[in-house]
mmCIF file as gemmi writes it, N, C-alpha and C atoms, coordinates in Angstrom:
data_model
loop_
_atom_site.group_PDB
_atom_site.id
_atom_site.type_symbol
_atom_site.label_atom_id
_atom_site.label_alt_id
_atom_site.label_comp_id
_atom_site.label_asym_id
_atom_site.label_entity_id
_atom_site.label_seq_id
_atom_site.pdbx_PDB_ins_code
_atom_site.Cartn_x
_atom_site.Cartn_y
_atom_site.Cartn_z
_atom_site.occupancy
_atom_site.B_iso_or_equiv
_atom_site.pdbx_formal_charge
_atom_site.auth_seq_id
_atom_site.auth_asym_id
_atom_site.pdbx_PDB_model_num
ATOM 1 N N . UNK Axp A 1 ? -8.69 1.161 7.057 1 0 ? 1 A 1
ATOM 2 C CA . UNK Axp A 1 ? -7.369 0.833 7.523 1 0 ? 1 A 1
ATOM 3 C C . UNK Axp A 1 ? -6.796 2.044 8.24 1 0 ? 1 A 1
ATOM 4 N N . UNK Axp A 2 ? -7.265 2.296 8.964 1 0 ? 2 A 1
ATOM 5 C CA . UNK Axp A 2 ? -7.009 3.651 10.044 1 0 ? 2 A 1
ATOM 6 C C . UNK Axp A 2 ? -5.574 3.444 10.962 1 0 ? 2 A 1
ATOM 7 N N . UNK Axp A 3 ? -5.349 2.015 11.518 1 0 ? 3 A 1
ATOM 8 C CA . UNK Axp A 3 ? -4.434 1.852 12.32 1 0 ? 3 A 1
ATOM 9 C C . UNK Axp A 3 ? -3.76 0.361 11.762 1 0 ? 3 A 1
ATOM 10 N N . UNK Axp A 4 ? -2.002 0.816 11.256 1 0 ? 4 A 1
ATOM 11 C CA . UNK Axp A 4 ? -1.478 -0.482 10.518 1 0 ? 4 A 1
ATOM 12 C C . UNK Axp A 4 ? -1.015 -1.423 11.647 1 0 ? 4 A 1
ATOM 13 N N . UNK Axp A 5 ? -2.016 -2.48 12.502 1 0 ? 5 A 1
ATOM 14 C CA . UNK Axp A 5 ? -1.687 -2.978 13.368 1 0 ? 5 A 1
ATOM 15 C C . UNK Axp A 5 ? -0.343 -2.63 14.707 1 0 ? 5 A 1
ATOM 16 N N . UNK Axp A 6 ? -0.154 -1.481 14.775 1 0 ? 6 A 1
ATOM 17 C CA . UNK Axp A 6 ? 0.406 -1.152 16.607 1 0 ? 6 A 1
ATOM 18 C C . UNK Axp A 6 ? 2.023 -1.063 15.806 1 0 ? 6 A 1
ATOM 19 N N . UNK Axp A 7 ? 2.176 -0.568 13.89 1 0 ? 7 A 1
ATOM 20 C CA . UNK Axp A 7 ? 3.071 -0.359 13.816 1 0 ? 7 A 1
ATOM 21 C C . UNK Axp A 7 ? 3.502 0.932 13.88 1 0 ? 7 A 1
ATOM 22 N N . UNK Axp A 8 ? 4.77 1.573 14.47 1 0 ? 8 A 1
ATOM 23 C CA . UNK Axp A 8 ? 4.591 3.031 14.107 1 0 ? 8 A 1
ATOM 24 C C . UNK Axp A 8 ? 5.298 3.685 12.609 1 0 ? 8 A 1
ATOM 25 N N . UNK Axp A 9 ? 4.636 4.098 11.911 1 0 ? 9 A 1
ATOM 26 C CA . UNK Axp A 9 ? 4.804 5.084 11.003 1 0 ? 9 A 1
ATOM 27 C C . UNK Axp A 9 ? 4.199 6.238 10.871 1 0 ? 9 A 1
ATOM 28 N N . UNK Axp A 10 ? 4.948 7.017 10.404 1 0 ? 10 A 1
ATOM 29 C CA . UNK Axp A 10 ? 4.145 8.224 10 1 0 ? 10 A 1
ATOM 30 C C . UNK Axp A 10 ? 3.338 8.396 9.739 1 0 ? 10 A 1
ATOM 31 N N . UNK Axp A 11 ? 2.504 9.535 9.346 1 0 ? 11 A 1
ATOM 32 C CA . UNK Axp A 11 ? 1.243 9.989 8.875 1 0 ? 11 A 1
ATOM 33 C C . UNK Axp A 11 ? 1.004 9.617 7.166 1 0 ? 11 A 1
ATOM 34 N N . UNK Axp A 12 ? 2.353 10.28 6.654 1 0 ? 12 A 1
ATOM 35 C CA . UNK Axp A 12 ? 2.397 10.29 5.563 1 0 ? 12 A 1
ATOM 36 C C . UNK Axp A 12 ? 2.54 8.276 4.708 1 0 ? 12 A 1
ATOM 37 N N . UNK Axp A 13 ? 2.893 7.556 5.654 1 0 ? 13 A 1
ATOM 38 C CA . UNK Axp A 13 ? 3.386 6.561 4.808 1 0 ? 13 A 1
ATOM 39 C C . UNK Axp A 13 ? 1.496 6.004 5.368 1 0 ? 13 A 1
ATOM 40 N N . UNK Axp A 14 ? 0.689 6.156 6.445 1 0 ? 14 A 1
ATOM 41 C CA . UNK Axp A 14 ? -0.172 5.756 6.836 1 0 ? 14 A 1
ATOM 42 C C . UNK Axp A 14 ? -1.491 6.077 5.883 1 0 ? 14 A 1
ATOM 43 N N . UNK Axp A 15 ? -0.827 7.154 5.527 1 0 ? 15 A 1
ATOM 44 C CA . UNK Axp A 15 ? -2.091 8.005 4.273 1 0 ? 15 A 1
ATOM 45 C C . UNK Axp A 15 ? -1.891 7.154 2.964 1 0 ? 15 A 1
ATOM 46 N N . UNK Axp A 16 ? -0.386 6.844 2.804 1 0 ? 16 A 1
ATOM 47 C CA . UNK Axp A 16 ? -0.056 6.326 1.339 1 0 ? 16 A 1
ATOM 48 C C . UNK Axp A 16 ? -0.592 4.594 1.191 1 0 ? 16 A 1
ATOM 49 N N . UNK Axp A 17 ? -0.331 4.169 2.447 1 0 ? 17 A 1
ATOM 50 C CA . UNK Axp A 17 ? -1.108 2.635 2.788 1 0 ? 17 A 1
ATOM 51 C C . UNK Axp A 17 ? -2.317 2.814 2.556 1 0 ? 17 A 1
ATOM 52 N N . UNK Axp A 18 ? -2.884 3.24 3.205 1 0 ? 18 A 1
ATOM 53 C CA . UNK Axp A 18 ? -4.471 3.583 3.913 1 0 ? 18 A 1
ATOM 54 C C . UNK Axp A 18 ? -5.166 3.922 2.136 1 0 ? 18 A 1
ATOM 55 N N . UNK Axp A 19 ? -4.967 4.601 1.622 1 0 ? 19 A 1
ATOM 56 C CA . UNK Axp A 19 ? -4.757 5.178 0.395 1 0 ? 19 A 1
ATOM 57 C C . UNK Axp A 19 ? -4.774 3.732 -0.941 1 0 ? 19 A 1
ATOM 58 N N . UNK Axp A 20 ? -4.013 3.342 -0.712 1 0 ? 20 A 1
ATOM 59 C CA . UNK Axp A 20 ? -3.531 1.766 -1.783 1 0 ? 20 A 1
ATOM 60 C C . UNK Axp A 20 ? -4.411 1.206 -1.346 1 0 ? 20 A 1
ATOM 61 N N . UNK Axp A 21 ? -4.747 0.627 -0.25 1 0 ? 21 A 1
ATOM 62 C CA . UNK Axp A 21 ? -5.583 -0.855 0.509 1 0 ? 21 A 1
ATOM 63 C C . UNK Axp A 21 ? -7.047 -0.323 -0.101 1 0 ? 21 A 1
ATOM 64 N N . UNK Axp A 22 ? -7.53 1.169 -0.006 1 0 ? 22 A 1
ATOM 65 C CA . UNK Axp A 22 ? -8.895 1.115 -0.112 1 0 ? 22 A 1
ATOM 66 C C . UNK Axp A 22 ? -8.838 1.67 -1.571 1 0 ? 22 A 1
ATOM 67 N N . UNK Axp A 23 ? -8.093 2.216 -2.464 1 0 ? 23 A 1
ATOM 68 C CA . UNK Axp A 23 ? -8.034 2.106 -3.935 1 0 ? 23 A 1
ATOM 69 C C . UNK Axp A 23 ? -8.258 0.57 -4.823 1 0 ? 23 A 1
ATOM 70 N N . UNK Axp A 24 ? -7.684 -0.405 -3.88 1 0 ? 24 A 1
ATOM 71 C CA . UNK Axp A 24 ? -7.678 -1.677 -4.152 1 0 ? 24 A 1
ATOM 72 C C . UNK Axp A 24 ? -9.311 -2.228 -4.458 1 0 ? 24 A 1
ATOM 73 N N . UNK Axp A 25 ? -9.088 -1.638 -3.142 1 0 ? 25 A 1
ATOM 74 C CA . UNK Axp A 25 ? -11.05 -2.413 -2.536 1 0 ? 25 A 1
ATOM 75 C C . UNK Axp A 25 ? -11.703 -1.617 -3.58 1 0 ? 25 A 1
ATOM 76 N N . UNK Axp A 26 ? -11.667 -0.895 -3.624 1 0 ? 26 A 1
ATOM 77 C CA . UNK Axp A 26 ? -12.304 0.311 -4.956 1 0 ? 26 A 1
ATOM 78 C C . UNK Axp A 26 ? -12.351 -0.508 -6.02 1 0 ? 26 A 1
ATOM 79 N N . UNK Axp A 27 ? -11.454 -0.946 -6.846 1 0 ? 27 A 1
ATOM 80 C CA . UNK Axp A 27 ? -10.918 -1.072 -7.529 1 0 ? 27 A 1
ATOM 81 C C . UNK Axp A 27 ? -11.596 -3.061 -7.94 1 0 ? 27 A 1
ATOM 82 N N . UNK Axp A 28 ? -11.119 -3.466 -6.739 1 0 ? 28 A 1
ATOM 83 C CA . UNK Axp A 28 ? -11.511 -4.745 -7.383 1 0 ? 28 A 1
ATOM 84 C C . UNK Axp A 28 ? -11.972 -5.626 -6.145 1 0 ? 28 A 1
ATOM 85 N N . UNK Axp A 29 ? -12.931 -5.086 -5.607 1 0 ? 29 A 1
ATOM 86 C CA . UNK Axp A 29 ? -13.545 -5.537 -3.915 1 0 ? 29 A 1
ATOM 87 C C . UNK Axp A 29 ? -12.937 -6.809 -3.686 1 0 ? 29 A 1
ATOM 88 N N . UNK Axp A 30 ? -12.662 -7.356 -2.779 1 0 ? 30 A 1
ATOM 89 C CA . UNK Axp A 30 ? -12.09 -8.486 -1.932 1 0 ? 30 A 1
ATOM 90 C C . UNK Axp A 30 ? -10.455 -9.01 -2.97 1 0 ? 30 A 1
ATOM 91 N N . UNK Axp A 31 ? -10.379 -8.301 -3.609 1 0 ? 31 A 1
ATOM 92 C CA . UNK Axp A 31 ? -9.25 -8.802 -3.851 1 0 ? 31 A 1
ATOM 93 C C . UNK Axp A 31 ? -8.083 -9.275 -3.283 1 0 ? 31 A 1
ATOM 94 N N . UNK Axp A 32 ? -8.274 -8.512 -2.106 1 0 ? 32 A 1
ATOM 95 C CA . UNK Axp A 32 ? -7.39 -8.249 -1.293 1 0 ? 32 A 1
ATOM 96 C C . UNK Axp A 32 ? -7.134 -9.226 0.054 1 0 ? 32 A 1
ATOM 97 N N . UNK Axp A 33 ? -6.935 -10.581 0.406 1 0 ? 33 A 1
ATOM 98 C CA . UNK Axp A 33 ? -6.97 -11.456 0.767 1 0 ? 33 A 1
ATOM 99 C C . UNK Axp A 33 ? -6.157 -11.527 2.396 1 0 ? 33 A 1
ATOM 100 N N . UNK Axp A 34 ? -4.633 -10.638 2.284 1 0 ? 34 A 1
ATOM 101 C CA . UNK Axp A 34 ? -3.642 -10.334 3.233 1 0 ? 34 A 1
ATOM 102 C C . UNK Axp A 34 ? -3.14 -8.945 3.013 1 0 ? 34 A 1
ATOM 103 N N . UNK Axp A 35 ? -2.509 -8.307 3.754 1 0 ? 35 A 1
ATOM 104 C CA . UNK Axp A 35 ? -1.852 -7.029 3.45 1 0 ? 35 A 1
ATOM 105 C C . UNK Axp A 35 ? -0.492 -7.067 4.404 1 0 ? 35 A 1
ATOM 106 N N . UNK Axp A 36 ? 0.07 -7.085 3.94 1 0 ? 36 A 1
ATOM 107 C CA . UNK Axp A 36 ? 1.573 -6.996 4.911 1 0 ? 36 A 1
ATOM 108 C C . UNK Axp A 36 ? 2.386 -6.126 4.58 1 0 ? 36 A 1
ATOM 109 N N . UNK Axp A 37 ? 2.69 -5.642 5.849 1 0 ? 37 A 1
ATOM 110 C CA . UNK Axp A 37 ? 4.162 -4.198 5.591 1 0 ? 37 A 1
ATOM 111 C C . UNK Axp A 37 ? 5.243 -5.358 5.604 1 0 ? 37 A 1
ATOM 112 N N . UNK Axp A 38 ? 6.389 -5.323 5.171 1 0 ? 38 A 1
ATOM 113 C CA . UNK Axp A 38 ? 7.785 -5.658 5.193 1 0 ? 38 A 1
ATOM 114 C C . UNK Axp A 38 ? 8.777 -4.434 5.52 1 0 ? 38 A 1
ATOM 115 N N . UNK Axp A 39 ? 10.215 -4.826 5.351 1 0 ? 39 A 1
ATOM 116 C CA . UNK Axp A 39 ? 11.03 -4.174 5.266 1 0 ? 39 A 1
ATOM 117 C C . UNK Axp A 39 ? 11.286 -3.001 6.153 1 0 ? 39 A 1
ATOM 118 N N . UNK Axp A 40 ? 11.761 -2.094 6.208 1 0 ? 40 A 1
ATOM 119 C CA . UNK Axp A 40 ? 11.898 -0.744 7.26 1 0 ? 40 A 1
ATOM 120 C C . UNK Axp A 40 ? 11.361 -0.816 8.148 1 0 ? 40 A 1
ATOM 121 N N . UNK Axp A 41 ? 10.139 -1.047 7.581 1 0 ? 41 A 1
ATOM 122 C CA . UNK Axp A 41 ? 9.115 -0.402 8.705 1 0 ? 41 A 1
ATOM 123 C C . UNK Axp A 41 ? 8.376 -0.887 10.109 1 0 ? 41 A 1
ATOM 124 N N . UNK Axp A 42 ? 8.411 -3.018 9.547 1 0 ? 42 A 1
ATOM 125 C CA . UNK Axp A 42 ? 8.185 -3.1 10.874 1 0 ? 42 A 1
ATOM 126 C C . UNK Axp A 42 ? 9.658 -3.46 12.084 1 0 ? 42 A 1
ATOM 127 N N . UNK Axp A 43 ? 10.617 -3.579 11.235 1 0 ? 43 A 1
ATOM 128 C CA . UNK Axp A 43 ? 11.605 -3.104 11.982 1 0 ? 43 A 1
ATOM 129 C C . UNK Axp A 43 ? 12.183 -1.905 12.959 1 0 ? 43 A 1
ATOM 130 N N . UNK Axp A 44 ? 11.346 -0.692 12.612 1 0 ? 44 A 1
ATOM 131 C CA . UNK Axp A 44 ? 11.595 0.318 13.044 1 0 ? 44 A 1
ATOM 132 C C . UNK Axp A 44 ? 12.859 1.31 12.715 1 0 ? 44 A 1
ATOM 133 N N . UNK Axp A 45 ? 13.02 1.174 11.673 1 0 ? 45 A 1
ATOM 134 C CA . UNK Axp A 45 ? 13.899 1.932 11.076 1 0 ? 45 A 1
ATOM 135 C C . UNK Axp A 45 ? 13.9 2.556 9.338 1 0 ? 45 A 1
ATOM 136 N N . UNK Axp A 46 ? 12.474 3.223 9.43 1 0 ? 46 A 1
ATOM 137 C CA . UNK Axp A 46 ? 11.875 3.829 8.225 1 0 ? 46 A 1
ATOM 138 C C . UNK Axp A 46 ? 12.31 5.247 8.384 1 0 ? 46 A 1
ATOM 139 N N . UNK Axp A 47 ? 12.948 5.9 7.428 1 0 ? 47 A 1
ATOM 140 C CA . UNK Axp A 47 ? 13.254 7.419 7.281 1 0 ? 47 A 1
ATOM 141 C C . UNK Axp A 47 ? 12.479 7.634 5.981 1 0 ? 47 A 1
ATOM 142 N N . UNK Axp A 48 ? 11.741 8.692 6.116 1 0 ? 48 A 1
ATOM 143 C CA . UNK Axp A 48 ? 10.78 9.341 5.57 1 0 ? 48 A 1
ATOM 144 C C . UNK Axp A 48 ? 11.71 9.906 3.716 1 0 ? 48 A 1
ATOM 145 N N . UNK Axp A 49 ? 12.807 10.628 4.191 1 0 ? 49 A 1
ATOM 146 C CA . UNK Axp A 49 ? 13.635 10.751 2.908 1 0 ? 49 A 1
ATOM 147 C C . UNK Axp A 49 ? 14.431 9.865 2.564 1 0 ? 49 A 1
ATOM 148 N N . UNK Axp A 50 ? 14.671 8.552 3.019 1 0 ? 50 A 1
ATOM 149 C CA . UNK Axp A 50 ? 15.156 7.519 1.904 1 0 ? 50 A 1
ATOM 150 C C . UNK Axp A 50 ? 14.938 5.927 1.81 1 0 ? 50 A 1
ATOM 151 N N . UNK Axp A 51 ? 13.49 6.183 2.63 1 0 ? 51 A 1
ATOM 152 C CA . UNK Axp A 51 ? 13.576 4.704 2.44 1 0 ? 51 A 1
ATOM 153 C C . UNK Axp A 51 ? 12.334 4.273 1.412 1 0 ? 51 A 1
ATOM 154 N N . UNK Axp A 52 ? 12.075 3.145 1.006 1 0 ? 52 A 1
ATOM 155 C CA . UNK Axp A 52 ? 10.587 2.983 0.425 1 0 ? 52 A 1
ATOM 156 C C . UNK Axp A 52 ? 9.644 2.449 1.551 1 0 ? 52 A 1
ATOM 157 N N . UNK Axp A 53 ? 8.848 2.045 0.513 1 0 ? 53 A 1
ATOM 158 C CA . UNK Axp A 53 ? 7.453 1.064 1.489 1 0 ? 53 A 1
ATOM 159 C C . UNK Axp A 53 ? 7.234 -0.334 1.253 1 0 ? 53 A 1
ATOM 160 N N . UNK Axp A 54 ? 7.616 -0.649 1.805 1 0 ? 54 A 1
ATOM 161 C CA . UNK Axp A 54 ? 7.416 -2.695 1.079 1 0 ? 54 A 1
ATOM 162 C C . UNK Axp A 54 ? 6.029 -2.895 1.583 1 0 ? 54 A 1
ATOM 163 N N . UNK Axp A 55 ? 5.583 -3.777 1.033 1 0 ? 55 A 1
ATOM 164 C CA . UNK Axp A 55 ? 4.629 -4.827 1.292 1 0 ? 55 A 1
ATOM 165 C C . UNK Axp A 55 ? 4.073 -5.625 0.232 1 0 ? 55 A 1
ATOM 166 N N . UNK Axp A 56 ? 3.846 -6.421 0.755 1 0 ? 56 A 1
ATOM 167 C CA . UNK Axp A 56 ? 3.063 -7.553 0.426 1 0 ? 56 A 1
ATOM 168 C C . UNK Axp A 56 ? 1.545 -7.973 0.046 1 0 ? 56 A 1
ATOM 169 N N . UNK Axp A 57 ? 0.53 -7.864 -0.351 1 0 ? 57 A 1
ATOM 170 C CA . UNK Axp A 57 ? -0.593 -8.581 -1.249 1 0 ? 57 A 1
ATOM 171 C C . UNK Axp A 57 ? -0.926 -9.729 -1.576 1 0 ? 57 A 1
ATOM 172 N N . UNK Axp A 58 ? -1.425 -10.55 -0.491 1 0 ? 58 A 1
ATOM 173 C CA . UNK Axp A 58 ? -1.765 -11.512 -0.725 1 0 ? 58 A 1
ATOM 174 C C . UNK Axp A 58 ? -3.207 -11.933 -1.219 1 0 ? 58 A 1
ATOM 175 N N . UNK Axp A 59 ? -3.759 -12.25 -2.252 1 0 ? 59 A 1
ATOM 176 C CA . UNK Axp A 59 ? -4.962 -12.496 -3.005 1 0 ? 59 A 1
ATOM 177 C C . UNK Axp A 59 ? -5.08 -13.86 -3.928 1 0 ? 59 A 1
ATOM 178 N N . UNK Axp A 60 ? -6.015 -14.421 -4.172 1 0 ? 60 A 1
ATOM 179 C CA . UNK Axp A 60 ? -6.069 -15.997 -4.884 1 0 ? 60 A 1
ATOM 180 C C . UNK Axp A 60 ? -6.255 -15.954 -5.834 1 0 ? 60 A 1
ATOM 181 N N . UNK Axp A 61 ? -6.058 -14.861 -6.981 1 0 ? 61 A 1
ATOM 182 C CA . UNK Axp A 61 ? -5.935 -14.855 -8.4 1 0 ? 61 A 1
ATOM 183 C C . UNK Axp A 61 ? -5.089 -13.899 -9.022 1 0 ? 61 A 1
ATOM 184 N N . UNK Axp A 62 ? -4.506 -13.424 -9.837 1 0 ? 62 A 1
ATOM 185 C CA . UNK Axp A 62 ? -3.772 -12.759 -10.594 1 0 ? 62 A 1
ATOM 186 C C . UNK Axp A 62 ? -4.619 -11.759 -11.089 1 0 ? 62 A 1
ATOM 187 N N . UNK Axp A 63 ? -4.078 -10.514 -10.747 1 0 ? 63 A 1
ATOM 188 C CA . UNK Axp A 63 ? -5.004 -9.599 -11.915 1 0 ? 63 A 1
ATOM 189 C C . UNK Axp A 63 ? -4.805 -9.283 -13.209 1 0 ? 63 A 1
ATOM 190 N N . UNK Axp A 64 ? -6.006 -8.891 -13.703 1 0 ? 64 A 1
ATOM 191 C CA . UNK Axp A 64 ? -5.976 -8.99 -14.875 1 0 ? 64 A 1
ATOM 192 C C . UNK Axp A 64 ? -6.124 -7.843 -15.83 1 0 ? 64 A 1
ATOM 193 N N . UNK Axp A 65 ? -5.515 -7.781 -17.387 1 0 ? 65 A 1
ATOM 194 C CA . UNK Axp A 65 ? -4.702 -6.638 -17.788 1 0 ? 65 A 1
ATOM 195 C C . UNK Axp A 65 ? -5.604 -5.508 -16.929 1 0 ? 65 A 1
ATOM 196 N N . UNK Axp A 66 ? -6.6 -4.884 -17.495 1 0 ? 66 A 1
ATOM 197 C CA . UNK Axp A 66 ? -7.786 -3.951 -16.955 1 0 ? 66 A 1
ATOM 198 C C . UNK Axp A 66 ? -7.282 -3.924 -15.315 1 0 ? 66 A 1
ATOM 199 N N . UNK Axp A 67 ? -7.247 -4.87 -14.345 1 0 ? 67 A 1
ATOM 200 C CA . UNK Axp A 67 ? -6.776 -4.346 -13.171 1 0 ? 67 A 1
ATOM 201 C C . UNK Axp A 67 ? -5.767 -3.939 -13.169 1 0 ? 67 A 1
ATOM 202 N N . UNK Axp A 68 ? -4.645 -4.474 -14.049 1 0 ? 68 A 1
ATOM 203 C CA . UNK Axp A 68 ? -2.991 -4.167 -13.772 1 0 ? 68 A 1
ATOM 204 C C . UNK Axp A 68 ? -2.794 -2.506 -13.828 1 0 ? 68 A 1
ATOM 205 N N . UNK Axp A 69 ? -3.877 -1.869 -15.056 1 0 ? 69 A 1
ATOM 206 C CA . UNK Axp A 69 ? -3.896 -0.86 -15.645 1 0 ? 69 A 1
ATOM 207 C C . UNK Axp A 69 ? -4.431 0.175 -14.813 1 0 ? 69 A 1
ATOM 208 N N . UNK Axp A 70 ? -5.843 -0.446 -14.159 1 0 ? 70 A 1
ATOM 209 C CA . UNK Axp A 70 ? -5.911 0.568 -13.098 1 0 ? 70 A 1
ATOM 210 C C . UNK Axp A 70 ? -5.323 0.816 -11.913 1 0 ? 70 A 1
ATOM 211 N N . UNK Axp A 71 ? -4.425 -0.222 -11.286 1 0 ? 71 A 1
ATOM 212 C CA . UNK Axp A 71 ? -2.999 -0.487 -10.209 1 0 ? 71 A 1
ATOM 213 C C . UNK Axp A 71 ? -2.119 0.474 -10.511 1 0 ? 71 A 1
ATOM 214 N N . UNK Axp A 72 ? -1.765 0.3 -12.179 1 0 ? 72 A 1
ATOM 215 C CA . UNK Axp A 72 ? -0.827 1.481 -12.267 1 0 ? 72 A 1
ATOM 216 C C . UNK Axp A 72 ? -1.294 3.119 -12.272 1 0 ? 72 A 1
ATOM 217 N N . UNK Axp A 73 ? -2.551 3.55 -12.255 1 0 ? 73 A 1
ATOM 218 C CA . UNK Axp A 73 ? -2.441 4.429 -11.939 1 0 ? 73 A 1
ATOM 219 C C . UNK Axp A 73 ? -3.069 4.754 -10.886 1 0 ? 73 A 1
ATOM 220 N N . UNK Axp A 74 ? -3.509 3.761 -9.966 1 0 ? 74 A 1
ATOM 221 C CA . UNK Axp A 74 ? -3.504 3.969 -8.468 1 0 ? 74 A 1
ATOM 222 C C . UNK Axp A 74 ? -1.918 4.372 -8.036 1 0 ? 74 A 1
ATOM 223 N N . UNK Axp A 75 ? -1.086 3.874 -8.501 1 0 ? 75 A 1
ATOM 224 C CA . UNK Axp A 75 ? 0.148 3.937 -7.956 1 0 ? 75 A 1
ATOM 225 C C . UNK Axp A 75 ? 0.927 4.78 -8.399 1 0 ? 75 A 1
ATOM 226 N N . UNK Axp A 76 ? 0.621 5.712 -9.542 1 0 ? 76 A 1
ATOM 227 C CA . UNK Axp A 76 ? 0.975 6.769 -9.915 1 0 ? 76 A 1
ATOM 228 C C . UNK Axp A 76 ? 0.155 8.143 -9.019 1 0 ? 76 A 1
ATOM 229 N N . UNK Axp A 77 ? -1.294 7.832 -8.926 1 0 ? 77 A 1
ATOM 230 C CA . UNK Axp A 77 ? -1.732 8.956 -8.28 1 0 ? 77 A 1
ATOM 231 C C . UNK Axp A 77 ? -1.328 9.017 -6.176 1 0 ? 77 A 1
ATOM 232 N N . UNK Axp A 78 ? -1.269 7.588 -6.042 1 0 ? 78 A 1
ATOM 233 C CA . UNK Axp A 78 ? -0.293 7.375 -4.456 1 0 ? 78 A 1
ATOM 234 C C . UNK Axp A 78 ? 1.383 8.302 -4.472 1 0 ? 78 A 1
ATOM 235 N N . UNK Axp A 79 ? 1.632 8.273 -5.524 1 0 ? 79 A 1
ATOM 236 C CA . UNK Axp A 79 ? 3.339 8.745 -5.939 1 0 ? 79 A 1
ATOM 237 C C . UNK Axp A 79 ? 3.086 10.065 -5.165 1 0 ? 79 A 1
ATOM 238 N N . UNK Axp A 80 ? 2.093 10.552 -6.019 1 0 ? 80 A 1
ATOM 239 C CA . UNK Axp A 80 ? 1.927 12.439 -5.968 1 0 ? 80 A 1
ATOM 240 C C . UNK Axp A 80 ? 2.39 12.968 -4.222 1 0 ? 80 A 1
ATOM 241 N N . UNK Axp A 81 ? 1.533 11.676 -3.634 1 0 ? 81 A 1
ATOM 242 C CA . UNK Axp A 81 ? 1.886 12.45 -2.201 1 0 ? 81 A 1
ATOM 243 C C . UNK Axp A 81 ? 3.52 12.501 -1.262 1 0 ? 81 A 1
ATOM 244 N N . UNK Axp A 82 ? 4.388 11.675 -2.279 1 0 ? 82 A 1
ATOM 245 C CA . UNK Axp A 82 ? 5.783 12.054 -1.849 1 0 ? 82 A 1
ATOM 246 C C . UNK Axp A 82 ? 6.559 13.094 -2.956 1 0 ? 82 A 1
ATOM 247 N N . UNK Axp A 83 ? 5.874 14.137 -3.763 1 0 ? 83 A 1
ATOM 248 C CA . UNK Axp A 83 ? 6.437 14.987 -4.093 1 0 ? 83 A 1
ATOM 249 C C . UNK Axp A 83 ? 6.367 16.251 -3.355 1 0 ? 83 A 1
């Protein structure tokens, strides 16, 4: 996921995507069905100090506890890079 379809964001939110999508695939191969940015960003009005990252995950089953568990600390070790 090198380029989030012709949207512009930063480096940093591109690393933190780029980062989630293939932790995912890591994590639980094809799970991953759709990926959508929302909010700020494809609007064009994302600020780096206060906005978040929306998106969306679209996949045809629910994960399960063992995935939820490793999600959360995919998403704890994604955190690190906005400190």
């Amino acid at each position: 996921m090198n380029n989030l379809n012709s949207v512009k964001v930063s480096e940093l939110v591109d690393k933190i995507l780029s980062d989630l999508f293939s932790g995912i695939e890591e994590i639980n191969p094809g799970f991953i069905k759709g990926f959508y940015i929302t909010g700020s960003i494809p609007i064009n009005d994302f600020h780096i100090s206060k906005s978040d990252i929306d998106f969306i995950i679209l996949c045809d089953h629910n994960p399960d506890k063992n995935f939820r568990v490793k999600l959360k600390r995919l998403h704890k070790k994604n955190s690190l890079h906005l400190k």
